[in-house]
C-alpha positions in Angstrom: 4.0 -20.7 77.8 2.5 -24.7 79.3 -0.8 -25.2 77.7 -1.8 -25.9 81.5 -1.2 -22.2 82.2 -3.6 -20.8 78.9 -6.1 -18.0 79.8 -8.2 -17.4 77.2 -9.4 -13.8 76.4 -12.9 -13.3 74.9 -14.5 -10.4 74.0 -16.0 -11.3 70.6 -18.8 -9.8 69.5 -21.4 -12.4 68.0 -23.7 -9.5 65.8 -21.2 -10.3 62.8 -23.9 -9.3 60.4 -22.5 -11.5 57.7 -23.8 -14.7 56.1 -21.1 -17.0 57.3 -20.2 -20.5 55.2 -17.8 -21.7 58.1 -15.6 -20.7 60.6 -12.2 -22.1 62.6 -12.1 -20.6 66.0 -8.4 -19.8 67.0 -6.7 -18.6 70.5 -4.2 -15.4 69.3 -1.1 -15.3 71.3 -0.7 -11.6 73.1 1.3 -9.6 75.3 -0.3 -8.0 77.8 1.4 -4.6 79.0 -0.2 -2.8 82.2 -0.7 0.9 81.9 -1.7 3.6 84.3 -2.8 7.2 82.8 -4.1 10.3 83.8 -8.2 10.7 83.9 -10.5 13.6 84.3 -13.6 13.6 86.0 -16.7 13.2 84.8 -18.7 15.9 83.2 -21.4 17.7 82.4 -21.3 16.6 79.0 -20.4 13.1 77.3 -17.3 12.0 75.5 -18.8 12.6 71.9 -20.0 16.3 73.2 -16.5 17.0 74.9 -14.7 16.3 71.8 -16.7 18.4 69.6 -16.3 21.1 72.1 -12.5 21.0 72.1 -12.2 20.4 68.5 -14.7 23.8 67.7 -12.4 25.7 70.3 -9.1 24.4 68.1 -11.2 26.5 65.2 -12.4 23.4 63.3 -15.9 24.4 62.5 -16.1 22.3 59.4 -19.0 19.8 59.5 -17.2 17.2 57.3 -14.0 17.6 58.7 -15.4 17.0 62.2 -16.9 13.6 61.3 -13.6 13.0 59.3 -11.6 13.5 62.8 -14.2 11.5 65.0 -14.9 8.9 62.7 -18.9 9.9 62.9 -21.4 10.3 60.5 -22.5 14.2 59.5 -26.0 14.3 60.9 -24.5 13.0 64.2 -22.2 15.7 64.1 -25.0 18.3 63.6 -27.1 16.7 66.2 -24.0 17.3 68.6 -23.3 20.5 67.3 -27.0 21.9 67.9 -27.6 20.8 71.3 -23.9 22.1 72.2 -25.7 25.5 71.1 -29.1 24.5 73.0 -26.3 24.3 76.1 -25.2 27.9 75.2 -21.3 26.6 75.0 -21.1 27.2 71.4 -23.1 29.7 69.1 -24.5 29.7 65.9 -21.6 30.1 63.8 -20.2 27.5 66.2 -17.6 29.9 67.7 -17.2 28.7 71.6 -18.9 30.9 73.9 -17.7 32.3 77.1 -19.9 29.2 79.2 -17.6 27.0 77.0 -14.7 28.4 77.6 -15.6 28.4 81.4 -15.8 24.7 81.4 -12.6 24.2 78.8 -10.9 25.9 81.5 -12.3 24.0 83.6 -11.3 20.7 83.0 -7.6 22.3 82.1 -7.1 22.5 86.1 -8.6 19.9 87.4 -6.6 17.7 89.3 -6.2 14.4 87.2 -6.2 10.7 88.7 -4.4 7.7 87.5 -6.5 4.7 86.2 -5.4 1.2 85.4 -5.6 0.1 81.6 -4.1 -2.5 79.5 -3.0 -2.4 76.0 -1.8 -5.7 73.9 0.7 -6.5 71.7 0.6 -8.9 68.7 3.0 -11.4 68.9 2.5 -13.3 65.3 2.7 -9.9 63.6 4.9 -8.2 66.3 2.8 -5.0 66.2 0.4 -3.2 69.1 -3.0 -4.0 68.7 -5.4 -0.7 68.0 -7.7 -1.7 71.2 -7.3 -0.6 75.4 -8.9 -1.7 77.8 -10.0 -0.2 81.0 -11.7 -2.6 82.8 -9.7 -5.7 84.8 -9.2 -8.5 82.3 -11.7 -11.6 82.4 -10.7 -15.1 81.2 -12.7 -17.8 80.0 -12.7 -21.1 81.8 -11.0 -24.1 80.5 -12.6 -27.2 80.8 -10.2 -29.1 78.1 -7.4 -29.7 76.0 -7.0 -31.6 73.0 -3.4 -31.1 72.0 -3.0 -27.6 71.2 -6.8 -27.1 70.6 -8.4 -25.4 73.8 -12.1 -26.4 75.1 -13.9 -23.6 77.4 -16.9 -22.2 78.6 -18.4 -19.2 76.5 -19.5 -16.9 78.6 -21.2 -14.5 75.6 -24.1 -17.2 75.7 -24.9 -16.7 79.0 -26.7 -19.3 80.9 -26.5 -21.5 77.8 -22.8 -22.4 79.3 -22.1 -23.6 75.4 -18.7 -24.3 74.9 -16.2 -22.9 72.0 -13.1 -24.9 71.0 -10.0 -22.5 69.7 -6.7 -23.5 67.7 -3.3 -22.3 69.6 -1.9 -20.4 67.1 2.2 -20.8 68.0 4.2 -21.9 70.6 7.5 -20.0 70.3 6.1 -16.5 70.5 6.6 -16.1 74.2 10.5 -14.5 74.0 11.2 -11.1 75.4 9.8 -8.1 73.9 10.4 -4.3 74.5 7.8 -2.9 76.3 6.0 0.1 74.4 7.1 3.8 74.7 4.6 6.4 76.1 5.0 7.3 72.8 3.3 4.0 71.6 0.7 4.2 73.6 -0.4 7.5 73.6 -0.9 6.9 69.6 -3.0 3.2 70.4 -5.4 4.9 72.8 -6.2 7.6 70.4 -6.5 5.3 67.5 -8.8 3.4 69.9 -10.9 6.3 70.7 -11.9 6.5 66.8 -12.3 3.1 66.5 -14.7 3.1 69.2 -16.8 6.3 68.5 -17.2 4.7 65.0 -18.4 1.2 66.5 -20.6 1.9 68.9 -23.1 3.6 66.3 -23.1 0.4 64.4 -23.5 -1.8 67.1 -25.9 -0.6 70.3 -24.8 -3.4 72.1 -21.6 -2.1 72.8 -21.7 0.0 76.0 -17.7 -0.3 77.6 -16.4 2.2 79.3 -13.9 4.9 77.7 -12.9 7.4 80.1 -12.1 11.1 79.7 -7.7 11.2 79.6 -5.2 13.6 79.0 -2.8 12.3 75.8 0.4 14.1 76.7 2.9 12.2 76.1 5.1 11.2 79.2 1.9 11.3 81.5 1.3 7.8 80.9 3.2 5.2 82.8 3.4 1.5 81.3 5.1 -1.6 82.9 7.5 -3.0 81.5 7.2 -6.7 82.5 3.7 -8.2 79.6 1.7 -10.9 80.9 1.0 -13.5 77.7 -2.6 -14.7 76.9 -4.5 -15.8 74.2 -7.4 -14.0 72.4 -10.2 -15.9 71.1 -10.5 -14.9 67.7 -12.6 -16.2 65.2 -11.6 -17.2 61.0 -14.5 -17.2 58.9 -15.2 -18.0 55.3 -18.6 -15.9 53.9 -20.7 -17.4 51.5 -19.8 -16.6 48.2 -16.1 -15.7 48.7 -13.2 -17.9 48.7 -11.4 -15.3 51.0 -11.4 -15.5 54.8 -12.5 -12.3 57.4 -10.7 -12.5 60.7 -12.5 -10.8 63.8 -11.0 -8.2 65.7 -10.2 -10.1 69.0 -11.8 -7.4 71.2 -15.0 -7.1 69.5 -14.3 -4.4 67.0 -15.8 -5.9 63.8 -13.2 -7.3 61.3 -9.5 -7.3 61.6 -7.2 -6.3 58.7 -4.1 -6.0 61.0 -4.7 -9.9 62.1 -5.5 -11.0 58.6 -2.6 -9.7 57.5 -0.6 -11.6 60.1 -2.4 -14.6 59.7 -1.6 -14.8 56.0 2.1 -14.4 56.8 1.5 -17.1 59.6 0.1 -19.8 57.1 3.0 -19.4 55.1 5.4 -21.3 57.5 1.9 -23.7 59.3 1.3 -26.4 56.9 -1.4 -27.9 59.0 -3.1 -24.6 60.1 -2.7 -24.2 55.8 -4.3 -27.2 55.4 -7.5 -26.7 58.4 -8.5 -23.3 55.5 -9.0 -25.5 52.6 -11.3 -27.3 54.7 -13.0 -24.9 56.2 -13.7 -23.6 52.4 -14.8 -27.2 51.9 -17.2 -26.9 54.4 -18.7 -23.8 53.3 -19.3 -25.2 49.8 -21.0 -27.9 51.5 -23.6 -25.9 52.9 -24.3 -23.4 50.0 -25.0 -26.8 47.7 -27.4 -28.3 50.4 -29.5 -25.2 49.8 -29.1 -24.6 46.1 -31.2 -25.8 43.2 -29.4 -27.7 40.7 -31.9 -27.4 37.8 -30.5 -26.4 34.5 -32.5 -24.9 31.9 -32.7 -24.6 27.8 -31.2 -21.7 26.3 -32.4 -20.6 23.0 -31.7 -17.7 20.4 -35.0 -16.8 19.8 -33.3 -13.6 18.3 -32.3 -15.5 14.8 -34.7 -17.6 12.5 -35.0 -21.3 12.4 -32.6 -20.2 9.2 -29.6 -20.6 11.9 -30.4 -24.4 11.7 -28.8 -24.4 8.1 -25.8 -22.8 9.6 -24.9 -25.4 12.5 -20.9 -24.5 13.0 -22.2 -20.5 13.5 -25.2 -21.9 16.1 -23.1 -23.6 17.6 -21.1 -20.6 18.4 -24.1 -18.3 19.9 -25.1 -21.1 22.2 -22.2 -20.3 23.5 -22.4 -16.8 23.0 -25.2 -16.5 24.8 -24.4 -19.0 27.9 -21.4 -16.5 28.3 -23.7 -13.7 28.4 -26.3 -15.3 30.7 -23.7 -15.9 32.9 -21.3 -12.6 33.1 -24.3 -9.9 33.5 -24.8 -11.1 37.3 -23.6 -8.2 38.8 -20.2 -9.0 40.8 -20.4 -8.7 44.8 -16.9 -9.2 45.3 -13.7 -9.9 43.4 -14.1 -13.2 43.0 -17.2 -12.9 41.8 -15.2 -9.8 39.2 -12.7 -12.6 37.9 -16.0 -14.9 37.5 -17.6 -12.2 35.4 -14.2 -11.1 33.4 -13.9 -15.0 32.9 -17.4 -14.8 30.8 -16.9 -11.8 28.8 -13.4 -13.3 27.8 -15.2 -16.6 26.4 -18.1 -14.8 25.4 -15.9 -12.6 23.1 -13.5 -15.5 21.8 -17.2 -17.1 20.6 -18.4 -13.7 18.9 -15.3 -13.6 17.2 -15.6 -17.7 16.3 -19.1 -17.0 15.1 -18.4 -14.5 12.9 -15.2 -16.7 11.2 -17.5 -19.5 10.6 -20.1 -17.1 9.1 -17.5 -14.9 6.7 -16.7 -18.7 5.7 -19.8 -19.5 4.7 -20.3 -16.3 2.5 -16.9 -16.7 1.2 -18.2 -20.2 0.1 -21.4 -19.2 -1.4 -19.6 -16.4 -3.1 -16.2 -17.9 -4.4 -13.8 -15.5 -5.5 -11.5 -18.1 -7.0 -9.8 -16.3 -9.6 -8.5 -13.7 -6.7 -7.2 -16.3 -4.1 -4.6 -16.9 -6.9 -3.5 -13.7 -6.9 -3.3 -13.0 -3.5 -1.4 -16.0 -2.8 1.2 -14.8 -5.1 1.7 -11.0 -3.4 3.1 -9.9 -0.4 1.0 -8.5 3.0 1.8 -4.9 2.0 0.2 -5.2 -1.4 -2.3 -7.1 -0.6 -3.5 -5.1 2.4 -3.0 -1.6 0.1 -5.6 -3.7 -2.8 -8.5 -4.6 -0.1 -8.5 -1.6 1.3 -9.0 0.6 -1.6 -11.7 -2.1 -2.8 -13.6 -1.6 0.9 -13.1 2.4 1.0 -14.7 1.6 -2.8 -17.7 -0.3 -0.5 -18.5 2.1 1.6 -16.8 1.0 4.5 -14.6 3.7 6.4 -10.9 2.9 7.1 -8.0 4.9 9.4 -4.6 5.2 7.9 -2.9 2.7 10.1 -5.4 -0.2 9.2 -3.9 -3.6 10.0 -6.6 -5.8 9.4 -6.3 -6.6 5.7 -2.6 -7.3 6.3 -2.6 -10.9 5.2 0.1 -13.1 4.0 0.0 -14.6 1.1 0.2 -18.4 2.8 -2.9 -17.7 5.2 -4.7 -17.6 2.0 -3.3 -20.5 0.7 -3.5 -22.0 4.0 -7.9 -21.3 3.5 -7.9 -22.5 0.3 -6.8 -25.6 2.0 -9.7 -25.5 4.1 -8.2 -22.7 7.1 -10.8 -20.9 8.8 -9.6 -17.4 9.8 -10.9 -14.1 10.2 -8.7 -12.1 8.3 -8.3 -14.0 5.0 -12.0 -14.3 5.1 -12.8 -11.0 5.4 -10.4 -10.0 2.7 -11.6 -12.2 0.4 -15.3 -11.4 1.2 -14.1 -7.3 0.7 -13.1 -9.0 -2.8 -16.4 -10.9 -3.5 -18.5 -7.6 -2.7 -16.1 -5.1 -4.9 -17.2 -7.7 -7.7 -20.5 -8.1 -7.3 -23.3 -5.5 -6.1 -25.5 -8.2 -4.8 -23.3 -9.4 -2.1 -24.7 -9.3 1.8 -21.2 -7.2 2.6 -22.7 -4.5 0.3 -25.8 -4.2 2.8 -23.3 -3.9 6.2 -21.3 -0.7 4.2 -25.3 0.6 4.0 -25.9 0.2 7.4 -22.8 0.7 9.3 -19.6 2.8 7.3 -17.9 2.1 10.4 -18.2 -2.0 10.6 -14.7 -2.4 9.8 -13.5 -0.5 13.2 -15.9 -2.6 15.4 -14.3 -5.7 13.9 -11.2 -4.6 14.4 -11.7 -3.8 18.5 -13.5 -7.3 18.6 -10.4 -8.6 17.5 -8.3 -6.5 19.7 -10.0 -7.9 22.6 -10.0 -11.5 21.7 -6.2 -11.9 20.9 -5.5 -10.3 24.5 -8.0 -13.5 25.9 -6.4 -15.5 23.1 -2.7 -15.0 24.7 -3.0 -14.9 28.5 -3.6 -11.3 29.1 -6.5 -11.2 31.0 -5.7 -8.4 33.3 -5.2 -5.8 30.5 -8.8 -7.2 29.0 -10.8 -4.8 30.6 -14.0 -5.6 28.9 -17.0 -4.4 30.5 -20.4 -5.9 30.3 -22.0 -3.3 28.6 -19.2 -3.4 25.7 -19.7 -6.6 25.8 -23.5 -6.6 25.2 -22.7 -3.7 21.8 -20.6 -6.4 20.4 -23.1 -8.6 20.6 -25.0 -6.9 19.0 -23.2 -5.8 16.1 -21.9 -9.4 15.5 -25.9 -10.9 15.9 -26.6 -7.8 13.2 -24.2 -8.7 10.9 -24.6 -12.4 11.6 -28.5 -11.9 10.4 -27.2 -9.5 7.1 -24.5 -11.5 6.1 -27.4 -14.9 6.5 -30.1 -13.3 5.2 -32.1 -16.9 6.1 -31.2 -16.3 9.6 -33.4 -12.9 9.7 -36.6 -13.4 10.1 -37.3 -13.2 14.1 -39.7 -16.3 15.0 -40.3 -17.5 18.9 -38.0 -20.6 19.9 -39.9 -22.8 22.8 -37.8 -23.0 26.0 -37.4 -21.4 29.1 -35.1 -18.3 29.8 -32.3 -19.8 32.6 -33.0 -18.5 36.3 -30.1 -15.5 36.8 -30.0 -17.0 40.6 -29.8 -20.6 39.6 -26.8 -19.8 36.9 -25.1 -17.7 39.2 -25.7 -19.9 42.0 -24.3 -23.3 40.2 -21.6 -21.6 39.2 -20.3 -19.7 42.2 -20.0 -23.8 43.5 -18.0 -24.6 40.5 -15.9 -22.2 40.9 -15.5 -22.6 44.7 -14.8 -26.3 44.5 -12.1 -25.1 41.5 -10.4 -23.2 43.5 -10.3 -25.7 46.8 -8.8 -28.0 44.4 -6.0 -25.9 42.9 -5.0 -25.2 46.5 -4.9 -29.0 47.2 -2.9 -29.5 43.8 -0.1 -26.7 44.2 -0.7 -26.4 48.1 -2.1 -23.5 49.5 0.8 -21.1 50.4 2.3 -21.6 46.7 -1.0 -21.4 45.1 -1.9 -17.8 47.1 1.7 -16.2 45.7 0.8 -16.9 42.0 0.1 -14.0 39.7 -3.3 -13.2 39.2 -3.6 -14.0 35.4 -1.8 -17.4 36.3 -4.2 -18.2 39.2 -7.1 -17.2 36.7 -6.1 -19.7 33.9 -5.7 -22.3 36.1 -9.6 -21.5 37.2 -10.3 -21.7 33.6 -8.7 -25.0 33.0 -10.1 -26.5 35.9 -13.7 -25.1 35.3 -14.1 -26.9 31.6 -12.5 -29.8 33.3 -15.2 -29.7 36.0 -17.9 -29.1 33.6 -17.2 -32.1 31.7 -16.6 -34.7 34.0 -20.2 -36.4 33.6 -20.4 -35.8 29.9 -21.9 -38.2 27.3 -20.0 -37.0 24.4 -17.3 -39.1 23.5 -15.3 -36.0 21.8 -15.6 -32.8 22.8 -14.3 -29.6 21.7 -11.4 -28.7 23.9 -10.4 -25.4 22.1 -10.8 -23.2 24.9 -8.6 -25.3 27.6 -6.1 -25.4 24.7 -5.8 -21.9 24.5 -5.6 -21.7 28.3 -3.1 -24.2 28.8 -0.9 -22.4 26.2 -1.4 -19.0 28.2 -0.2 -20.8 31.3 3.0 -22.0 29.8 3.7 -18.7 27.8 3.4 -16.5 31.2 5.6 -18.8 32.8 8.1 -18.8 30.2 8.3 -15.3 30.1 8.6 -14.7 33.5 11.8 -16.3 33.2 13.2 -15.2 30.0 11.9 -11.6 31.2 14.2 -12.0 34.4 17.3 -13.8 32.8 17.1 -10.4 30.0 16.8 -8.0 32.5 19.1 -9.5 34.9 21.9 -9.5 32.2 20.8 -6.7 30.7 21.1 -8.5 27.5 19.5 -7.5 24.2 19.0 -10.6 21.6 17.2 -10.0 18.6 18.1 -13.0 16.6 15.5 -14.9 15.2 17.2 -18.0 13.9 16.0 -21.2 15.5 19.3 -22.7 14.7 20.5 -22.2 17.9 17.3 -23.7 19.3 17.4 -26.9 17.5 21.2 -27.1 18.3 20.5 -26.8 21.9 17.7 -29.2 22.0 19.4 -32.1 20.3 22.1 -31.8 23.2 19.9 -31.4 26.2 16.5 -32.4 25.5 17.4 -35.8 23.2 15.3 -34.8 20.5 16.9 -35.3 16.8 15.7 -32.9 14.4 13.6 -35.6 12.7 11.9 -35.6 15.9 11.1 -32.2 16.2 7.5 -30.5 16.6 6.7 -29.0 13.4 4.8 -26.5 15.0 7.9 -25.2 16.7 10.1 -25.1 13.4 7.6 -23.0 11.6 7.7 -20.5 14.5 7.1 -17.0 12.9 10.7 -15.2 13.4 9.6 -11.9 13.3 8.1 -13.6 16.6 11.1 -14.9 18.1 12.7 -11.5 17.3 10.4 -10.0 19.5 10.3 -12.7 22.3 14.1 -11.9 22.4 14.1 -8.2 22.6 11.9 -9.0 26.3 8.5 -8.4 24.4 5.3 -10.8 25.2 5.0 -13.1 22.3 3.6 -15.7 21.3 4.5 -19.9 23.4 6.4 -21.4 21.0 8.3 -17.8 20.2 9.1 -17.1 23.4 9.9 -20.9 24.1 12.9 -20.6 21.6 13.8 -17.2 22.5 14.3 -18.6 25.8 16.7 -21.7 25.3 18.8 -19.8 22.5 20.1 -17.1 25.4 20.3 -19.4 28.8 23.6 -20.7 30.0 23.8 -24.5 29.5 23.1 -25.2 33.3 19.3 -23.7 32.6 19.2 -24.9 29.3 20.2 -28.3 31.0 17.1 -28.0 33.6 14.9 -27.4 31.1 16.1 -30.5 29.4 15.4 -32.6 32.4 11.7 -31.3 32.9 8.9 -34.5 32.8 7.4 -34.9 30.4 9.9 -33.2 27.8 8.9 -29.9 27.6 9.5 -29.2 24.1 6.9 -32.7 22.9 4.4 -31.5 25.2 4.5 -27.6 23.8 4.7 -28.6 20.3 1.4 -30.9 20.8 -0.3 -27.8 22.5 0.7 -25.3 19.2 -0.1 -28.3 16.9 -3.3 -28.7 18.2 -3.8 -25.0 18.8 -3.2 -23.8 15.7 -4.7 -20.4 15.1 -6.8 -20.7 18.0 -10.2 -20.5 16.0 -10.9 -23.9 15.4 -12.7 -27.0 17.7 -10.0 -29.4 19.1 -11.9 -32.7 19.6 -10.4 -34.7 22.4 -11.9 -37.7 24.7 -12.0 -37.1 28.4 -9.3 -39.3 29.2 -7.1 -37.3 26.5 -7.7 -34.1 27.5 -7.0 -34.7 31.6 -4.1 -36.3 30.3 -3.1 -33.1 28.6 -3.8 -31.3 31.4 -1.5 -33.0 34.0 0.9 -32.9 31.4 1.1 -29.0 31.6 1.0 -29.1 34.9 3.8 -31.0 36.0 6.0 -28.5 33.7 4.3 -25.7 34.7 5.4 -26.8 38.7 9.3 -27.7 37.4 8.9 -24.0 35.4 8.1 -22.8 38.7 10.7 -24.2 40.4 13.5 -22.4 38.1 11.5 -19.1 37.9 11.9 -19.1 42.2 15.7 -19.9 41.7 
């Protein structure tokens, strides 16, 4: 089809009822397939009434089945349904009544006339459009065209004669189609019939015509030769949501069917790509013109001034509670859901930080020196089998298979050295208190026999966030808000100087201005990442991937204007090593299940073999972090199982072929420097990683780039 020859359909309906951020208006290319079919003539009673009528006679009585088949709302149905007995066609039990079936009959033998209709045919998504209509088309006039972009008059503003501009979707979707069977369109018009009966009792302005027809299959006649035009359609961005609503082109709501054809059309239209991310520019635009940007002081008026002696653990509930601020917003829509699962993840990484650095300082006000020697030189199972008698000896309750006081003996070495971890800590404070009847554990045993369990979900929930499996942590806020609360309670017994409640000056943050500043950070996040990975390959990424990358790029965001010269980069860490591991795995997953191949060795012979060939790297030169790899790990990241980067990182390269191995080796900047500088500075995950700015963006385009070239081999 010439651009000179577009006629422009428009039958949008401008009651959207939504509170729009921006909009892109584009022109839909359709196929346009005349129909005649058989009518009857009017009635007595109206469509809705009719249909009621002949579905009662087919013995469906059923209130809620009637509104299911209709599409209409129960007390409509009702309403219906009494005057039909008012009219004497139906009676109380809603059997039909001899006037009924008088005019059933009726209509049966009337003599039926043919009407004109027209039904359309999507040509992006090759698929009839739900929608008929019965009137003679109407076309908009065109008064300009700027390259594929279409100028006319809109005639839904009436005498205003305002213009609307609309994007030519296509221009090599006008080939020969089949035209559709009676079949076909025997199933469109009834779909349409729903579709209608269901709109117009949301929107009163909608009075088109639907006339009474027979549906009996070869009864209706269609041409076979389409006319093409373009609908006017509209693409719109709501406030608050990085996803886009399409309207229906005939003035039925929303669209699913075109949205779903319009994603698959992005995919292969760079440019029309492109136009979305700044359309979801624009509406960020407009939501921070009308925002407030005023942040507020957040205290913890719940704890003492006491907490001041403690600065490592306040620092931690800050945190704590910014998280907590933040996540119980109520979502309105997935993206506000990943928002909220985002702050329940951080908020419980920072609970279980808070209550390391406090076990650290009762550890260190109640040395147990004497017993970190003899720990050190015993195995996990015997230690684990001494703690756990001493806290059953507490008071503490403890299941059979208890894993928590399973500690080797060089993570207790590794504290002694000045390691801060949970579960050497809370061994060793288990030892302090079987020793000493005056020591704050004693008082948690008192309170809560259980403690131990609630510790041991906490930490449950924070290695899933720890490793990249934020999907499967299904954290809800008000689990989130009891482990708050037990950690705050055991912060205050285990701190005794932190219990006395006093009031803390400071305002309480604004819920609306939190969740407004940060529904524009997160907005602008995600516009960027589409810019950065381009927005068909960023749309295909799995949902935890996408999500760390919003993490990464949120504590970026948040610390572009800061004062501090270091600042504490452990959670982007974290994030960065979740976004490698997934990606690893993906493709070791694929290469194990592809060769069916089961490898449990757990040598990292192989490894360092490999790497000196392909990667350059002598062994002097390798990553220390990556040598001392647990192999019980790499046994597990070989069998297929999720384990932990620098595991699953080895496991990889020992079973490739040499031509993957070999693309591995070429990856900028080396893969194996920049993953050994992520575990180095990693470590166990619980402790800060000061960085300056410039150091940690550096990082960050570091994993990137592999993350793309890891991308590229996962696709091949």
């Amino acid at each position: 089809m010439k651009l000179g020859r577009v006629k422009v359909l428009n039958y949008l309906n401008r009651d959207y009822n939504i509170n729009e951020g921006s909009s892109r208006g584009v022109l839909w290319p359709v196929a346009v397939f005349s129909i005649s079919l058989p009518v009857k003539k009017e009635k007595p009673l109206n469509i809705f009434e009719e249909t009621i009528l002949l579905l009662t006679d087919q013995n469906i009585k059923d209130v809620k089945r009637l509104s299911e088949e209709v599409c209409m709302d129960e007390e409509i149905i009702r309403f219906i349904l009494n005057k039909l007995v008012e009219l004497n066609l139906i009676d109380h039990e809603f059997e039909v009544t001899e006037n009924g079936k008088d005019i059933i009959l009726q209509w049966e033998t009337e003599e039926t006339e043919f009407v004109s209709a027209n039904v359309f045919f999507d040509l992006i998504g090759q698929q009839l459009i739900p929608t008929v209509i019965y009137d003679n088309l109407e076309f908009e006039r065109v008064v300009e065209k700027r390259g594929k972009s279409i100028k006319f008059f809109d005639s839904r503003f009436g005498r205003n004669r305002s213009t609307s501009f609309g994007k030519i979707l296509g221009s090599n979707y006008f080939n020969g189609i089949d035209p559709p069977t009676s079949k076909d369109v025997n199933k469109i018009i009834n779909i349409h019939r729903k579709l209608h009966f269901k709109y117009v009792h949301v929107s009163e302005k909608d009075n088109r015509y639907i006339p009474n027809y027979y549906a009996n299959g070869g009864a209706v006649r269609v041409n076979s030769n389409p006319n093409y035009y373009h609908a006017y359609c509209k693409v719109i961005f709501q406030k608050g949501s990085n996803d886009f609503i399409i309207t229906d082109p005939f003035g039925y709501g929303f669209s699913s069917l075109l949205k779903k054809s319009y994603r698959e059309y992005l995919l292969n239209d760079e440019y029309e790509a492109n136009k979305m991310i700044e359309k979801q520019k624009e509406a960020i635009v407009k939501k921070l013109d009308k925002s407030k940007t005023n942040k507020k002081a957040i205290n913890l008026s719940m704890f003492s001034e006491g907490i001041n002696d403690y600065p490592q653990v306040k620092k931690c509930l800050i945190s704590v509670e910014n998280y907590w601020k933040k996540s119980k917003i109520k979502p309105r829509n997935s993206v506000e859901e990943d928002k909220q699962k985002m702050y329940l993840g951080y908020l419980l990484t920072d609970l279980y930080k808070s209550l390391e650095r406090t076990l650290k300082y009762v550890v260190n006000e109640n040395p147990v020196d004497k017993w970190v020697d003899l720990l050190i030189n015993q195995n996990y199972t015997g230690n684990s089998e001494l703690i756990s008698k001493m806290a059953k000896n507490i008071g503490f309750t403890i299941s059979e298979k208890f894993t928590l006081f399973e500690v080797a003996a060089g993570k207790f070495k590794a504290f002694s050295e000045g390691s801060v971890e949970l579960q050497p800590l809370l061994s060793l404070s288990i030892v302090g208190a079987s020793n000493d009847i005056m020591h704050p554990l004693r008082s948690l045993a008192i309170k809560n026999k259980d403690w131990l369990k609630i510790i041991y979900q906490l930490k449950n929930f924070r290695d899933a966030e720890q490793h990249g499996d934020i999907q499967k942590n299904k954290i809800k806020v008000n689990e989130a808000q009891d482990f708050k609360y037990e950690i705050y309670e055991t912060i205050r017994t285990l701190l005794p100087k932190t219990n006395v409640k006093e009031n803390v000056k400071g305002k309480e943050v604004d819920d609306e201005d939190i969740e407004r500043i940060d529904d524009q950070k997160r907005d602008k996040v995600f516009i960027h990442l589409q810019e950065e990975f381009g927005y068909n390959e960023f749309k295909v990424l799995d949902k935890n991937i996408t999500e760390l990358l919003m993490r990464i790029e949120l504590f970026v965001l948040e610390n572009t204007s800061t004062q501090e010269k270091q600042i504490d980069c452990s959670n982007i860490i974290t994030n960065l090593a979740s976004l490698l591991q997934n990606t690893i795995f993906n493709i070791l997953k694929t290469i194990l299940i592809k060769n069916d191949m089961v490898n449990d060795r757990d040598t990292i012979g192989v490894f360092q073999q490999k790497v000196e060939q392909y990667f350059s790297i002598s062994k002097d030169q390798f990553p220390e972090s990556l040598i001392n790899v647990n192999r019980k790990r790499i046994k597990e990241a070989s069998n297929g199982l999720n384990s932990t980067l620098g595991a699953i990182l080895i496991a990889l390269i020992n079973i490739c072929n040499d031509s993957i191995v070999e693309k591995l080796g070429l990856i900028k900047p080396n893969l194996i420097e920049v993953v050994g500088d992520i575990l180095e500075k990693r470590g166990h995950g619980n402790e800060p990683v000061f960085m300056e700015y410039e150091e940690l963006k550096s990082l960050k385009n570091k994993g990137y780039k592999i993350f793309k070239q890891l991308r590229e081999i996962e696709n091949e």
